[in-house]
The first five atom37 places (N, CA, C, CB, O) and aatype in JSON, in Angstrom:
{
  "aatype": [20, 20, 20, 20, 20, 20, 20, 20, 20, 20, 20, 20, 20, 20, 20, 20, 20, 20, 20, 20, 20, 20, 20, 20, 20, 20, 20, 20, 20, 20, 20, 20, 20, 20, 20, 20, 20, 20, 20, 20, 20, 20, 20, 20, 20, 20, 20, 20, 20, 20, 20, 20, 20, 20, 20, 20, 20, 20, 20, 20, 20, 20, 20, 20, 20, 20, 20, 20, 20, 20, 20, 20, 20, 20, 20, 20, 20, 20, 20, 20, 20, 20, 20, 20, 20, 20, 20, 20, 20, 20, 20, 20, 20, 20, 20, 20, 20, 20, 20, 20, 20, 20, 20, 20, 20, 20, 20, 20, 20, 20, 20, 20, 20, 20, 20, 20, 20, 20, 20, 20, 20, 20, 20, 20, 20, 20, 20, 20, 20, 20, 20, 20, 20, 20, 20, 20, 20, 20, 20],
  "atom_mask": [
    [1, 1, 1, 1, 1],
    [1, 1, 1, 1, 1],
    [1, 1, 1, 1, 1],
    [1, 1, 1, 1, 1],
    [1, 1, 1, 1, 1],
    [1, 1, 1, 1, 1],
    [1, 1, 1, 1, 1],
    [1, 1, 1, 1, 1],
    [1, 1, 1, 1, 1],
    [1, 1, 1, 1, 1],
    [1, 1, 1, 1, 1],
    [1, 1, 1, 1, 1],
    [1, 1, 1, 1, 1],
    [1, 1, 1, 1, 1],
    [1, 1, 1, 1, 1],
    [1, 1, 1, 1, 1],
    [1, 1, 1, 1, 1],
    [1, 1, 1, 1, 1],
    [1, 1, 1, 1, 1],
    [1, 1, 1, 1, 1],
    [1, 1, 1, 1, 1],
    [1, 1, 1, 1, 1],
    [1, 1, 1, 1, 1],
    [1, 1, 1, 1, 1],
    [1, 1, 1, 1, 1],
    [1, 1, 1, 1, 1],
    [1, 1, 1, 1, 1],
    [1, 1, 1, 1, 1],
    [1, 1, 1, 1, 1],
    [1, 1, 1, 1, 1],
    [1, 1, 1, 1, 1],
    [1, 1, 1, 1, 1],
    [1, 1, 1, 1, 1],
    [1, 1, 1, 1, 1],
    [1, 1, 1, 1, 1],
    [1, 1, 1, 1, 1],
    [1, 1, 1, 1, 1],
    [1, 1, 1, 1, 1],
    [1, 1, 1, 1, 1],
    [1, 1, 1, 1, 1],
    [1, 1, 1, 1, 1],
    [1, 1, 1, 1, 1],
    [1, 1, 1, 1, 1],
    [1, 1, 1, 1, 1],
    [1, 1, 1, 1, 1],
    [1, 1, 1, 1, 1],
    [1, 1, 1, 1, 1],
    [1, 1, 1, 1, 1],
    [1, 1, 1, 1, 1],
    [1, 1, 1, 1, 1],
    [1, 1, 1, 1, 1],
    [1, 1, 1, 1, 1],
    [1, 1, 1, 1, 1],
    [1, 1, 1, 1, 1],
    [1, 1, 1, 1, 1],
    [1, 1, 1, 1, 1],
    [1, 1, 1, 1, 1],
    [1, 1, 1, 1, 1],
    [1, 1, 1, 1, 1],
    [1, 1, 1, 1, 1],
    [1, 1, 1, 1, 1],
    [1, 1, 1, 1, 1],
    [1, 1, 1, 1, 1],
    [1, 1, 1, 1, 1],
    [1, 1, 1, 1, 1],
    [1, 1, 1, 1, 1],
    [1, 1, 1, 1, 1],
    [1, 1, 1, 1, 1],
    [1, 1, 1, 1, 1],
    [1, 1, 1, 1, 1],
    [1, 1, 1, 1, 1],
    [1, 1, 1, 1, 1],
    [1, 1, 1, 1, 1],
    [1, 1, 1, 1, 1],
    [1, 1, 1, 1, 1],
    [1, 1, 1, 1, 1],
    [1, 1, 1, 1, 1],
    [1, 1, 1, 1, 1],
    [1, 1, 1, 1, 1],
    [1, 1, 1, 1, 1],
    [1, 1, 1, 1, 1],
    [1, 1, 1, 1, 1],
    [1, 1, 1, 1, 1],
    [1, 1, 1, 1, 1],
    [1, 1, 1, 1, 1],
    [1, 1, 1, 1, 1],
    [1, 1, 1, 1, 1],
    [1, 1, 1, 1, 1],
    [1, 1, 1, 1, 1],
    [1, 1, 1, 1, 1],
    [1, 1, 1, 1, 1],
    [1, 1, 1, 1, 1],
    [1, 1, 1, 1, 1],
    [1, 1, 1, 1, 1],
    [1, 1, 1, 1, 1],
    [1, 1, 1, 1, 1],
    [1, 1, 1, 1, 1],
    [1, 1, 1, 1, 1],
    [1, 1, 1, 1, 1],
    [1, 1, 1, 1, 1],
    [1, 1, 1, 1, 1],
    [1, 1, 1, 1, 1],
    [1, 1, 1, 1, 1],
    [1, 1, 1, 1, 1],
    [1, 1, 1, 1, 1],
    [1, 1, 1, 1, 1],
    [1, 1, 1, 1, 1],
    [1, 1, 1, 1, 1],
    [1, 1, 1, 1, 1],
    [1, 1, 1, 1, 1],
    [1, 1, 1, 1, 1],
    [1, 1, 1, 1, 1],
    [1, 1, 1, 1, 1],
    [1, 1, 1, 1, 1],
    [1, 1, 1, 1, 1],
    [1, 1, 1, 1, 1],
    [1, 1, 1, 1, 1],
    [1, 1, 1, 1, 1],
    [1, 1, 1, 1, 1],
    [1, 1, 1, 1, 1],
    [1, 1, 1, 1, 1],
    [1, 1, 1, 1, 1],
    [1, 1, 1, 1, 1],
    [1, 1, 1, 1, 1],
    [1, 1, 1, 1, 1],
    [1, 1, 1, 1, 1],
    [1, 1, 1, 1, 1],
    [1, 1, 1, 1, 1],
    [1, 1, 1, 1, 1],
    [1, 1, 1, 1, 1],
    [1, 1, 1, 1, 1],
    [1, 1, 1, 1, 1],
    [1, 1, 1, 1, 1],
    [1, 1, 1, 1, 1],
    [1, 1, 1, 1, 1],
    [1, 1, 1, 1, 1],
    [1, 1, 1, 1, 1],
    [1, 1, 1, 1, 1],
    [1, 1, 1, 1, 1]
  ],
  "atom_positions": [
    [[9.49, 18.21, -21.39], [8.19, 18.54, -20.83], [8.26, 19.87, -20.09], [7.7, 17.42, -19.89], [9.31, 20.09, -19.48]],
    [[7.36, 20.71, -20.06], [7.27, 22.31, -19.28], [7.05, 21.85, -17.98], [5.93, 23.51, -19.76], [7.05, 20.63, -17.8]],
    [[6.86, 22.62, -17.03], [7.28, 22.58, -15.95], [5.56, 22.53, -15.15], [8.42, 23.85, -15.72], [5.34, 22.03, -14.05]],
    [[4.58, 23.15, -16.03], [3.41, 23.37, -15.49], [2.46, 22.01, -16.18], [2.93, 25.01, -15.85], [1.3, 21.93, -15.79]],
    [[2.8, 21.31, -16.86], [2.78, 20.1, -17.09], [2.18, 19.52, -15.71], [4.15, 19.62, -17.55], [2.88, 19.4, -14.7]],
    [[0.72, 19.16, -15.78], [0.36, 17.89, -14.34], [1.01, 16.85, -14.58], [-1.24, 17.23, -14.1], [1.54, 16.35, -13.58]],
    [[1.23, 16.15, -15.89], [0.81, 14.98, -16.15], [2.6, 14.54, -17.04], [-0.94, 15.05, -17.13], [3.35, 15.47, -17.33]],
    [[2.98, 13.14, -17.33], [4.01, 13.28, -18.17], [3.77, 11.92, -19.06], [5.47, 13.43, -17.38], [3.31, 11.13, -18.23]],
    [[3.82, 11.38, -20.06], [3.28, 10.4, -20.4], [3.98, 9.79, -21.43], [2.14, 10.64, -20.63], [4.3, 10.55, -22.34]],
    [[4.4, 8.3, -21.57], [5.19, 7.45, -22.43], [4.39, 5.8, -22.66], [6.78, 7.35, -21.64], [3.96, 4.93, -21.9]],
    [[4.48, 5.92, -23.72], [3.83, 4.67, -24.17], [5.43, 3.86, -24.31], [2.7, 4.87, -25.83], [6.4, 4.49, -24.73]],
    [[5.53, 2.31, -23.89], [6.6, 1.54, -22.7], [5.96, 0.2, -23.49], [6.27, 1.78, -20.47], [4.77, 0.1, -23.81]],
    [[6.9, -0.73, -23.71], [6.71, -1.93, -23.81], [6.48, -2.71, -22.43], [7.74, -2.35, -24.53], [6.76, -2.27, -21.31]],
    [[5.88, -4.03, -22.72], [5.48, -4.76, -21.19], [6.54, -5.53, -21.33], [3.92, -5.68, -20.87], [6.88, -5.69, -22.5]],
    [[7.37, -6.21, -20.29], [8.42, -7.42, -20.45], [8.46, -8.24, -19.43], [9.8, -7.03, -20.63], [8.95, -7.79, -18.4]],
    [[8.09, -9.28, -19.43], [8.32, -10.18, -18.22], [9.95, -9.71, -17.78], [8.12, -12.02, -18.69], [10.81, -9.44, -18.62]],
    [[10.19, -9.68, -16.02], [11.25, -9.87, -15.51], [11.05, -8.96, -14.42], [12.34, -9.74, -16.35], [9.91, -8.66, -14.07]],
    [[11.85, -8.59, -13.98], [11.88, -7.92, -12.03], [12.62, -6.1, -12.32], [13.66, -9.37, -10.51], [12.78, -5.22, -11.47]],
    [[12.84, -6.07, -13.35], [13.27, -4.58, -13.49], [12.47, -3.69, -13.89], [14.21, -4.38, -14.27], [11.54, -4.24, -14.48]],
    [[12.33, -2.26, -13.86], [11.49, -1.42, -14.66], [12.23, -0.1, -15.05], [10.19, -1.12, -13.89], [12.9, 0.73, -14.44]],
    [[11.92, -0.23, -15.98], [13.5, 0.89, -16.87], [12.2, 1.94, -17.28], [14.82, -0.09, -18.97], [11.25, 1.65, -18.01]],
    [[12.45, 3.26, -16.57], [12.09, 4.24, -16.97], [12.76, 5.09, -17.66], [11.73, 4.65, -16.27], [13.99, 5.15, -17.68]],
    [[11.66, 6.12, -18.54], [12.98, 7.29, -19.33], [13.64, 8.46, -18.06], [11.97, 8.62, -20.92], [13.45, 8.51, -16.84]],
    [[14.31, 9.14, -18.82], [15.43, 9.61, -17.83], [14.39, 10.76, -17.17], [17.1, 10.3, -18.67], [14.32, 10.75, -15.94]],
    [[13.64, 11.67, -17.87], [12.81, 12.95, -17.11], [11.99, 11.74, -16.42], [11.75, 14.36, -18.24], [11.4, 12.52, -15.67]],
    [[11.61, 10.84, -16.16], [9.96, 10.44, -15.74], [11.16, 10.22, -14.36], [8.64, 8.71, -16.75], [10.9, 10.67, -13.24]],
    [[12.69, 9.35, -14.7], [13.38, 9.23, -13.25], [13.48, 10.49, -11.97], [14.87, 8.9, -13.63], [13.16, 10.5, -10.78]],
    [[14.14, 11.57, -12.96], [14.7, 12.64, -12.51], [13.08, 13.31, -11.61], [15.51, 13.6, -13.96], [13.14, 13.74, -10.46]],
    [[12.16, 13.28, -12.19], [10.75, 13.48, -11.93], [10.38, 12.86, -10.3], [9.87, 12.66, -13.21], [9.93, 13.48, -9.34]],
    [[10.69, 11.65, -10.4], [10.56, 10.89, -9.37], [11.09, 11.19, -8.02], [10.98, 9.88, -9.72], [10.72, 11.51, -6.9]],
    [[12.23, 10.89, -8.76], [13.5, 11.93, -7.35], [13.46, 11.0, -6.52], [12.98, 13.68, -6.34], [14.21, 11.21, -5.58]],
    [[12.7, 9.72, -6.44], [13.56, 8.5, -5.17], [13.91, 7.01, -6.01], [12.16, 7.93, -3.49], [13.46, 6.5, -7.04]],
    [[14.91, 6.65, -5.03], [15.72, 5.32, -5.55], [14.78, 4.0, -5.62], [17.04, 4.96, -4.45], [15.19, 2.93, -6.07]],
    [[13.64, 4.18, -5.2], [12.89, 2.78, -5.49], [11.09, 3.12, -5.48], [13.4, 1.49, -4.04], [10.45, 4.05, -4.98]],
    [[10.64, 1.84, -6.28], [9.09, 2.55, -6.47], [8.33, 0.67, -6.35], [8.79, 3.77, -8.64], [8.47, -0.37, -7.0]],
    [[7.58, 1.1, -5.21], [7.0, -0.38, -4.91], [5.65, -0.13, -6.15], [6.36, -0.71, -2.82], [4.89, 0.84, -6.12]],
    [[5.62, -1.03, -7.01], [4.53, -1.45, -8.49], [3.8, -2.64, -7.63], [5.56, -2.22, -10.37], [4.32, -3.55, -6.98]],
    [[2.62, -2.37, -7.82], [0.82, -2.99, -7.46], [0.46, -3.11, -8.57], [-0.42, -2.03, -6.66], [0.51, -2.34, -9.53]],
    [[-0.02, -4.34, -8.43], [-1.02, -4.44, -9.58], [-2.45, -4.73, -8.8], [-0.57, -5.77, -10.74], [-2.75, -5.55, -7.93]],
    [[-3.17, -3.72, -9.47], [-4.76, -3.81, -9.2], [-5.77, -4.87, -10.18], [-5.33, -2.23, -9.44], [-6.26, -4.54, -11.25]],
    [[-5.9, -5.92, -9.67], [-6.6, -6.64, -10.16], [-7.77, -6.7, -11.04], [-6.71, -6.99, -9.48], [-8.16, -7.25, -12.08]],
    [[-8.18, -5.82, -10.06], [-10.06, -6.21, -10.82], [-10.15, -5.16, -12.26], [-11.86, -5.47, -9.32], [-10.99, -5.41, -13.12]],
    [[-9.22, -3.98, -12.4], [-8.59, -3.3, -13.3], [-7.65, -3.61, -14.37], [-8.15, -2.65, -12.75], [-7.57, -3.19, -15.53]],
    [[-6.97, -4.43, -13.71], [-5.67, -4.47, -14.65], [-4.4, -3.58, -14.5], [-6.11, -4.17, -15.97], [-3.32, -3.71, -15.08]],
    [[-4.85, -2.47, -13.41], [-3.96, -1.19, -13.62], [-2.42, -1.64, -12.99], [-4.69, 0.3, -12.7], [-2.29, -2.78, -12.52]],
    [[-1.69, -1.04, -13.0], [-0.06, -1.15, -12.49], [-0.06, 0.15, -12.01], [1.29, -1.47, -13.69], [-0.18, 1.07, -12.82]],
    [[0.04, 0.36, -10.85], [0.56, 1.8, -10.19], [1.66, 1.79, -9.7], [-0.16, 2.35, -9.15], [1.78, 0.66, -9.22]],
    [[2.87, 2.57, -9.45], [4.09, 2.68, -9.26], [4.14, 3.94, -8.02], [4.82, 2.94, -10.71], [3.74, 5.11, -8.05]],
    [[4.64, 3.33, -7.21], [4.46, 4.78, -5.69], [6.13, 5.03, -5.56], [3.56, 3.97, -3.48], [6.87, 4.25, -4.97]],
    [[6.46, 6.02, -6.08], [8.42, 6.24, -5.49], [8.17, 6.07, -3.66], [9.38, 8.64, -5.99], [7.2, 6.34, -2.94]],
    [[9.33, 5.58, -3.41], [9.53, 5.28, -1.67], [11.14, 5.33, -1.79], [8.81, 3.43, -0.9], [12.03, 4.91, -2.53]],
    [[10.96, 6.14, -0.59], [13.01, 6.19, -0.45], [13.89, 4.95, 0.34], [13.58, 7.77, 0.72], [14.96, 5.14, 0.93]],
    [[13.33, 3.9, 0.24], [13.65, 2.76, 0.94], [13.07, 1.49, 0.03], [13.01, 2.86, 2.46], [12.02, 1.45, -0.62]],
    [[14.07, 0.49, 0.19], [13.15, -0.69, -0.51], [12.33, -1.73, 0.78], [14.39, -1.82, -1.59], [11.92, -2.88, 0.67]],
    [[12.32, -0.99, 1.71], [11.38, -1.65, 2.92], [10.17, -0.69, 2.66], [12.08, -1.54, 4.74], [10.07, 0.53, 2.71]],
    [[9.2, -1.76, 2.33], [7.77, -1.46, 2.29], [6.71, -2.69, 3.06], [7.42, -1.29, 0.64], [7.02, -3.88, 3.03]],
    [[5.36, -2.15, 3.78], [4.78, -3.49, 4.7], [3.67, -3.28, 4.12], [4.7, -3.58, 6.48], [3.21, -2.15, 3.95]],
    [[2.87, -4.9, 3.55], [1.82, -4.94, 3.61], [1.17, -5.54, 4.52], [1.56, -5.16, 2.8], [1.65, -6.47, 5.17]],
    [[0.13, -5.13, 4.65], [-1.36, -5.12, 5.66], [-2.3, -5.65, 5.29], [-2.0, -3.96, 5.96], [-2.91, -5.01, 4.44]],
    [[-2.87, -6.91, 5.66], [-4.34, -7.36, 4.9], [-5.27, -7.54, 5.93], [-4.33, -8.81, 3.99], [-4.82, -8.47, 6.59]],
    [[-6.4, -7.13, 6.47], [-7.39, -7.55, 6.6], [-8.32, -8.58, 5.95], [-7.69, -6.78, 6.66], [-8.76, -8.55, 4.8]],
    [[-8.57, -9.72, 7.14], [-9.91, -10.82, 6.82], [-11.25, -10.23, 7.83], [-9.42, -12.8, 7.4], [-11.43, -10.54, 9.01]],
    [[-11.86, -9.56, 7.23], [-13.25, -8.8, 8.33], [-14.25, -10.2, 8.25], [-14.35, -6.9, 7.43], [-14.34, -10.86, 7.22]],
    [[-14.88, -10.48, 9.31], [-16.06, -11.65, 9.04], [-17.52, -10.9, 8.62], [-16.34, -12.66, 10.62], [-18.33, -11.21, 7.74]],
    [[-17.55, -9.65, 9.75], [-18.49, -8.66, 9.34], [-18.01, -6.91, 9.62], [-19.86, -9.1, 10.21], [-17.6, -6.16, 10.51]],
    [[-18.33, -6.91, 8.41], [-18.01, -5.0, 8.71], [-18.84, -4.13, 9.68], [-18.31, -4.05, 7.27], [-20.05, -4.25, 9.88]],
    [[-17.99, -3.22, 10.27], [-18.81, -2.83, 11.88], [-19.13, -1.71, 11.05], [-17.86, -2.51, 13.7], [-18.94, -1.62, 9.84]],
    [[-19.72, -0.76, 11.91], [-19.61, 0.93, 11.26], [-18.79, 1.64, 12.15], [-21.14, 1.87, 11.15], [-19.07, 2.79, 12.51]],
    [[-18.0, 1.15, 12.45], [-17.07, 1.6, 13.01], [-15.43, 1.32, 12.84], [-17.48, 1.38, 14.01], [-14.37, 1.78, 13.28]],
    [[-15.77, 0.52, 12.14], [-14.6, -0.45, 11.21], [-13.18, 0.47, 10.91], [-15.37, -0.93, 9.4], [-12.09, 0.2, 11.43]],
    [[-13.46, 1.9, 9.74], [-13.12, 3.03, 9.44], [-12.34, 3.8, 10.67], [-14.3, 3.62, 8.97], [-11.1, 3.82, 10.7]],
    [[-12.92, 4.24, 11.39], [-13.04, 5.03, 12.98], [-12.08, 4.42, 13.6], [-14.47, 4.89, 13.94], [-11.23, 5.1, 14.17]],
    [[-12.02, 3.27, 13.63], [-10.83, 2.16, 14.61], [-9.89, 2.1, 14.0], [-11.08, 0.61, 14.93], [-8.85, 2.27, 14.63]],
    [[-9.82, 1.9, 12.87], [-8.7, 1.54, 11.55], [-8.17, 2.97, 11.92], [-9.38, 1.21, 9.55], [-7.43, 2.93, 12.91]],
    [[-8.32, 4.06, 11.47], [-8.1, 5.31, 11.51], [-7.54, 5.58, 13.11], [-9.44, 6.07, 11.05], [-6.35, 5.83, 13.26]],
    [[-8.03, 5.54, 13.76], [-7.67, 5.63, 15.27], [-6.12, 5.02, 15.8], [-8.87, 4.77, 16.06], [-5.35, 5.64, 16.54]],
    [[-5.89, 3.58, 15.2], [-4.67, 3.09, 15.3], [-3.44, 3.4, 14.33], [-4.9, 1.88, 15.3], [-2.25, 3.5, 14.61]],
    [[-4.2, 3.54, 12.88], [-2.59, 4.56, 12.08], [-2.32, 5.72, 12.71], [-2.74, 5.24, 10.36], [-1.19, 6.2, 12.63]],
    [[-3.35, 6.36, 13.48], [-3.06, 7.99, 14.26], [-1.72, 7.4, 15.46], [-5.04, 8.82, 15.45], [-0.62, 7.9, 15.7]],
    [[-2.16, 6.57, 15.83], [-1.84, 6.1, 17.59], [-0.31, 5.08, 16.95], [-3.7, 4.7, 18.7], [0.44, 4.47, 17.71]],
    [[-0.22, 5.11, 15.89], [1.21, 4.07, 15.19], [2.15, 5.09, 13.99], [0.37, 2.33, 14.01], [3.07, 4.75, 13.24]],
    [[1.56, 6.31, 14.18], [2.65, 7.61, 13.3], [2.26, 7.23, 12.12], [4.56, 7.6, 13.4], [2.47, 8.08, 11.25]],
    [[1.45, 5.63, 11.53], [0.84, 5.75, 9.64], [0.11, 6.94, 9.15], [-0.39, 4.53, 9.19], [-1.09, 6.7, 9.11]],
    [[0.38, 7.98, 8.82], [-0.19, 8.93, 8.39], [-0.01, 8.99, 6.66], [0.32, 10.07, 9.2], [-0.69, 9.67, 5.89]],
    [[1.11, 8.08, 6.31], [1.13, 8.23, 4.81], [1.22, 6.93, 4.37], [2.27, 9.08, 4.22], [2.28, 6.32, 4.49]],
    [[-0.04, 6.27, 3.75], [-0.28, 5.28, 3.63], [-0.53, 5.56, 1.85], [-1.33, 4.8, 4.71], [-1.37, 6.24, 1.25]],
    [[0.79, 4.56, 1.27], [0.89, 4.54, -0.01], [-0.59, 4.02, -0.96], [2.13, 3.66, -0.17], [-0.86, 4.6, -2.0]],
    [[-1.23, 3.16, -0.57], [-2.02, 2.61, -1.36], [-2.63, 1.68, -0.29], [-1.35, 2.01, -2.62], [-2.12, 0.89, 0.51]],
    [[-4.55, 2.26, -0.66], [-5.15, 1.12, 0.48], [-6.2, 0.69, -0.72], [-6.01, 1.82, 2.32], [-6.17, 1.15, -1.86]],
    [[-7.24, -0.4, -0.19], [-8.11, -1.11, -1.19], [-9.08, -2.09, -0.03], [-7.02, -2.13, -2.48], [-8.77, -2.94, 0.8]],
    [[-10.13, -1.61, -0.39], [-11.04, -2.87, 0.05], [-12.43, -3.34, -0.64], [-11.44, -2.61, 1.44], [-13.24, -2.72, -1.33]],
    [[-12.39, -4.61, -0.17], [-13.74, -5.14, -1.02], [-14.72, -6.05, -0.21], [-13.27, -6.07, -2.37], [-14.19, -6.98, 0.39]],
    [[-16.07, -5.9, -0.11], [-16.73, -7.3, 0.77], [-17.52, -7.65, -0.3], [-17.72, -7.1, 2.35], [-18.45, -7.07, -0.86]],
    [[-16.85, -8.97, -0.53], [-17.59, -10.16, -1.65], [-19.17, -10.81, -0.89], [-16.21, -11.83, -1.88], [-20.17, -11.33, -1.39]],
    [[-18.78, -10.5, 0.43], [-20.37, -10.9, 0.88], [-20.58, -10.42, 1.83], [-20.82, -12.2, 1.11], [-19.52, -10.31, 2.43]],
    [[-21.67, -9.88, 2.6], [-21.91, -9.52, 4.03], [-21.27, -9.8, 5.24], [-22.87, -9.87, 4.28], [-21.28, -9.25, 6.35]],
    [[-20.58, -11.02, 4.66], [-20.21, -12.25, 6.36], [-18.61, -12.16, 5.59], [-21.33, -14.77, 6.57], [-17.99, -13.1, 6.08]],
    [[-17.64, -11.39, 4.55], [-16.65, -11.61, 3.9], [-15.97, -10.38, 3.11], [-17.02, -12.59, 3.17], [-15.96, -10.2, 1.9]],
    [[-15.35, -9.5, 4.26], [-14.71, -8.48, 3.6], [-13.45, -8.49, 3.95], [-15.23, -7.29, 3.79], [-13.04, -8.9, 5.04]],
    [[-12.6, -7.92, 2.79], [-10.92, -7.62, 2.82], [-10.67, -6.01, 2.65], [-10.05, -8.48, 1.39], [-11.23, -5.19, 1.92]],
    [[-9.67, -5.9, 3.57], [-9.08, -4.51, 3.47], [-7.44, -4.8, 3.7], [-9.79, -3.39, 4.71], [-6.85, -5.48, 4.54]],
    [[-6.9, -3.82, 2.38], [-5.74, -3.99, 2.76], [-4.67, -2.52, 1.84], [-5.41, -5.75, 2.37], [-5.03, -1.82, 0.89]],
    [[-3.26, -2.49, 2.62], [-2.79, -1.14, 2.33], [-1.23, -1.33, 2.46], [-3.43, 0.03, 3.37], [-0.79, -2.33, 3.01]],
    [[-0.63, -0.62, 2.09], [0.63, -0.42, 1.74], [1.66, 0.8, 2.16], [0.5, -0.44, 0.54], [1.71, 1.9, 1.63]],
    [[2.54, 0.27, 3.35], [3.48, 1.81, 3.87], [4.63, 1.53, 4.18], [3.02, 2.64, 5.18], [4.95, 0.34, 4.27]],
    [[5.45, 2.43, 4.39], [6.92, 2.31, 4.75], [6.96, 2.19, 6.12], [7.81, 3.49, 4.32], [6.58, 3.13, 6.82]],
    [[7.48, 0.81, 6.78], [7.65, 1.26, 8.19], [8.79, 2.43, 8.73], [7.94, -0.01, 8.89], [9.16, 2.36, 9.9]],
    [[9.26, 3.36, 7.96], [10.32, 4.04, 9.11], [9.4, 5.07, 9.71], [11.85, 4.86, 8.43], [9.93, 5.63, 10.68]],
    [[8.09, 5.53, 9.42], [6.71, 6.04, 9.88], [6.34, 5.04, 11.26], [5.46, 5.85, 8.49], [6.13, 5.58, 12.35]],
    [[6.31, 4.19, 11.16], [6.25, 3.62, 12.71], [6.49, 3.73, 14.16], [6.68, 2.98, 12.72], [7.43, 3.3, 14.84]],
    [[5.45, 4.39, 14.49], [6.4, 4.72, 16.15], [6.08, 3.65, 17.21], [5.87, 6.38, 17.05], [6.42, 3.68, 18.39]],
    [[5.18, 2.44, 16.41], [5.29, 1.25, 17.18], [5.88, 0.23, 16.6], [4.17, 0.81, 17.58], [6.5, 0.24, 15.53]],
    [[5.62, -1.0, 17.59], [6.58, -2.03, 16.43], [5.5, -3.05, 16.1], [8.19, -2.97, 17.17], [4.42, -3.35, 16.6]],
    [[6.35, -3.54, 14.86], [5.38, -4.49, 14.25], [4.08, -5.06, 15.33], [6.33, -5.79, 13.71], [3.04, -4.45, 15.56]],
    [[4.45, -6.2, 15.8], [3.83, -7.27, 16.91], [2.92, -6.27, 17.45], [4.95, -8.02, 18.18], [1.76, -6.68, 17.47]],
    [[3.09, -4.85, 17.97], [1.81, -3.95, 18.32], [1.05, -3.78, 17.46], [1.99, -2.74, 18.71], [-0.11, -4.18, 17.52]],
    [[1.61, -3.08, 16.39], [0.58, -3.07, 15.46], [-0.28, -4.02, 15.4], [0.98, -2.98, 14.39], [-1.45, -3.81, 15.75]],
    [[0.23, -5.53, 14.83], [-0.55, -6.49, 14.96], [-2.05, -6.91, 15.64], [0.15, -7.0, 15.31], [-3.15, -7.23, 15.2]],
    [[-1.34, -6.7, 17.1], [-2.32, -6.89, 18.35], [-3.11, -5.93, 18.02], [-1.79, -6.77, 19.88], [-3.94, -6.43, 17.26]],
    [[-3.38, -4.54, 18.18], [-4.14, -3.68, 17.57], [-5.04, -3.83, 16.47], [-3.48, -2.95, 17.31], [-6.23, -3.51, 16.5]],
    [[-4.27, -4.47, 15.26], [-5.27, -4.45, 14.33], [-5.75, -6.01, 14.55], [-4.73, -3.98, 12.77], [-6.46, -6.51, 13.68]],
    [[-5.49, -6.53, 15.34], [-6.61, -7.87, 15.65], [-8.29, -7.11, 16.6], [-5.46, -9.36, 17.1], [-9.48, -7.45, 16.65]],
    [[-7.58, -6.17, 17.11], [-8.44, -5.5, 18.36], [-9.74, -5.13, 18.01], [-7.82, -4.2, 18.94], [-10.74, -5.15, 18.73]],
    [[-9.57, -4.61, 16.2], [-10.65, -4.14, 15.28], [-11.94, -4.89, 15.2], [-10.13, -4.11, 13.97], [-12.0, -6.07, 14.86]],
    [[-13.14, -4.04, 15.6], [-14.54, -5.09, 15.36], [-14.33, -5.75, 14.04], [-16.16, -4.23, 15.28], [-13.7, -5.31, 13.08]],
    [[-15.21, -7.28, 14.19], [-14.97, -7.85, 13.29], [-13.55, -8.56, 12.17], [-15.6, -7.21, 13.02], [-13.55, -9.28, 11.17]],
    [[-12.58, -7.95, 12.92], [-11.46, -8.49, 12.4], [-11.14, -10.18, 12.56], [-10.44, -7.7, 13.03], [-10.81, -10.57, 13.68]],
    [[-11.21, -10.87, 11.78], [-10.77, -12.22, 11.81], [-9.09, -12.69, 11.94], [-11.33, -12.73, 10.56], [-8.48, -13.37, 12.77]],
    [[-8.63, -11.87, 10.51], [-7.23, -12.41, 10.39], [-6.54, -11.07, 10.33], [-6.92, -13.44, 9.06], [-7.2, -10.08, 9.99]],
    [[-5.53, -11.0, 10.57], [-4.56, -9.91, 10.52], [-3.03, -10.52, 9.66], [-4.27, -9.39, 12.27], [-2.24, -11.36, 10.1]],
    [[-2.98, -9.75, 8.31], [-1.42, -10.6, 7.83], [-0.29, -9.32, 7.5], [-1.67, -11.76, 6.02], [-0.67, -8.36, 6.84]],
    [[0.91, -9.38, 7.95], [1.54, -8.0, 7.96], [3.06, -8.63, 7.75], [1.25, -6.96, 9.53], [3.65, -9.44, 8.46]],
    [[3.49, -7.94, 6.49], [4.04, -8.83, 6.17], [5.13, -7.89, 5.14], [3.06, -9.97, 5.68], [4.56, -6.95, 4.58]],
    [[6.65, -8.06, 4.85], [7.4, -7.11, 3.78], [7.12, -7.29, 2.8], [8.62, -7.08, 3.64], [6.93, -8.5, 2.72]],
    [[6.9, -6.67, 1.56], [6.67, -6.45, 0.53], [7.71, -7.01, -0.21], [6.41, -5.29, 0.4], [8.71, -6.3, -0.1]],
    [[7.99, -8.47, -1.28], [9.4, -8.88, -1.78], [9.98, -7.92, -2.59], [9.42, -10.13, -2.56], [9.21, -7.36, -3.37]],
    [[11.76, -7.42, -2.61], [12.25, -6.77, -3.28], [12.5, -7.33, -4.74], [13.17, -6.43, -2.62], [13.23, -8.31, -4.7]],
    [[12.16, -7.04, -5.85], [12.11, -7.87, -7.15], [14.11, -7.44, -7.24], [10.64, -7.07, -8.8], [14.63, -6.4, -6.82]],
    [[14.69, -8.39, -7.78], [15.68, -7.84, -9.04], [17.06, -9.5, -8.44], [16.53, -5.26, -8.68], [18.11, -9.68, -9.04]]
  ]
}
């Protein structure tokens, strides 16, 4: 592949099991030792994020009602917790009275600790449940 190349692309068999065998440029491309894979549901898609650690935390939000300020607060506490690079976020409200938000990061970005975080993101208008939790290492 050239170098001015955006994009690099391989059509890959699917295989049940916990490994993912890439070709050698898409590795070398990558340049880190581990890549936390999401699957997006309502899509179907599989996204693959390289991370230089196999410690990755997910984050879920249970909102009862979304504030307008929801955003603003959320945002306010990754500033105030060093999350500035947040691999993958997603949210959805299935009903007015029933929204989920949730996202994906490396804690060595953390300049608080878990249990703060926590308390914090309970602090959020409308927040019901707060679940924060490691991401399982497959293999």
């Amino acid at each position: 592949m050239a170098k001015a190349d955006m994009t690099q692309a391989r059509v890959m068999k699917i295989e049940k099991g916990n490994a993912i065998t890439l070709p050698a440029d898409f590795v070398e491309g990558i340049g880190q030792p581990y890549g936390l894979a999401i699957l997006v549901m309502k899509d179907k898609n599989v996204k693959l994020y390289p991370v230089d650690s196999d410690k990755v935390l997910y984050l879920k939000l249970d909102i009862d009602k979304l504030s307008k300020s929801f955003l603003e607060e959320l945002t306010l506490i990754f500033e105030s917790a060093g999350l500035e690079d947040i691999l993958f976020t997603s949210g959805i409200c299935q009903s007015a009275s029933q929204c989920f938000y949730e996202c994906y990061f490396t804690p060595q970005q953390l300049e608080i600790d878990l249990d703060k975080l926590r308390e914090k993101m309970k602090g959020i208008t409308g927040v019901q449940k707060v679940i924060l939790q490691e991401v399982p290492v497959s293999g």
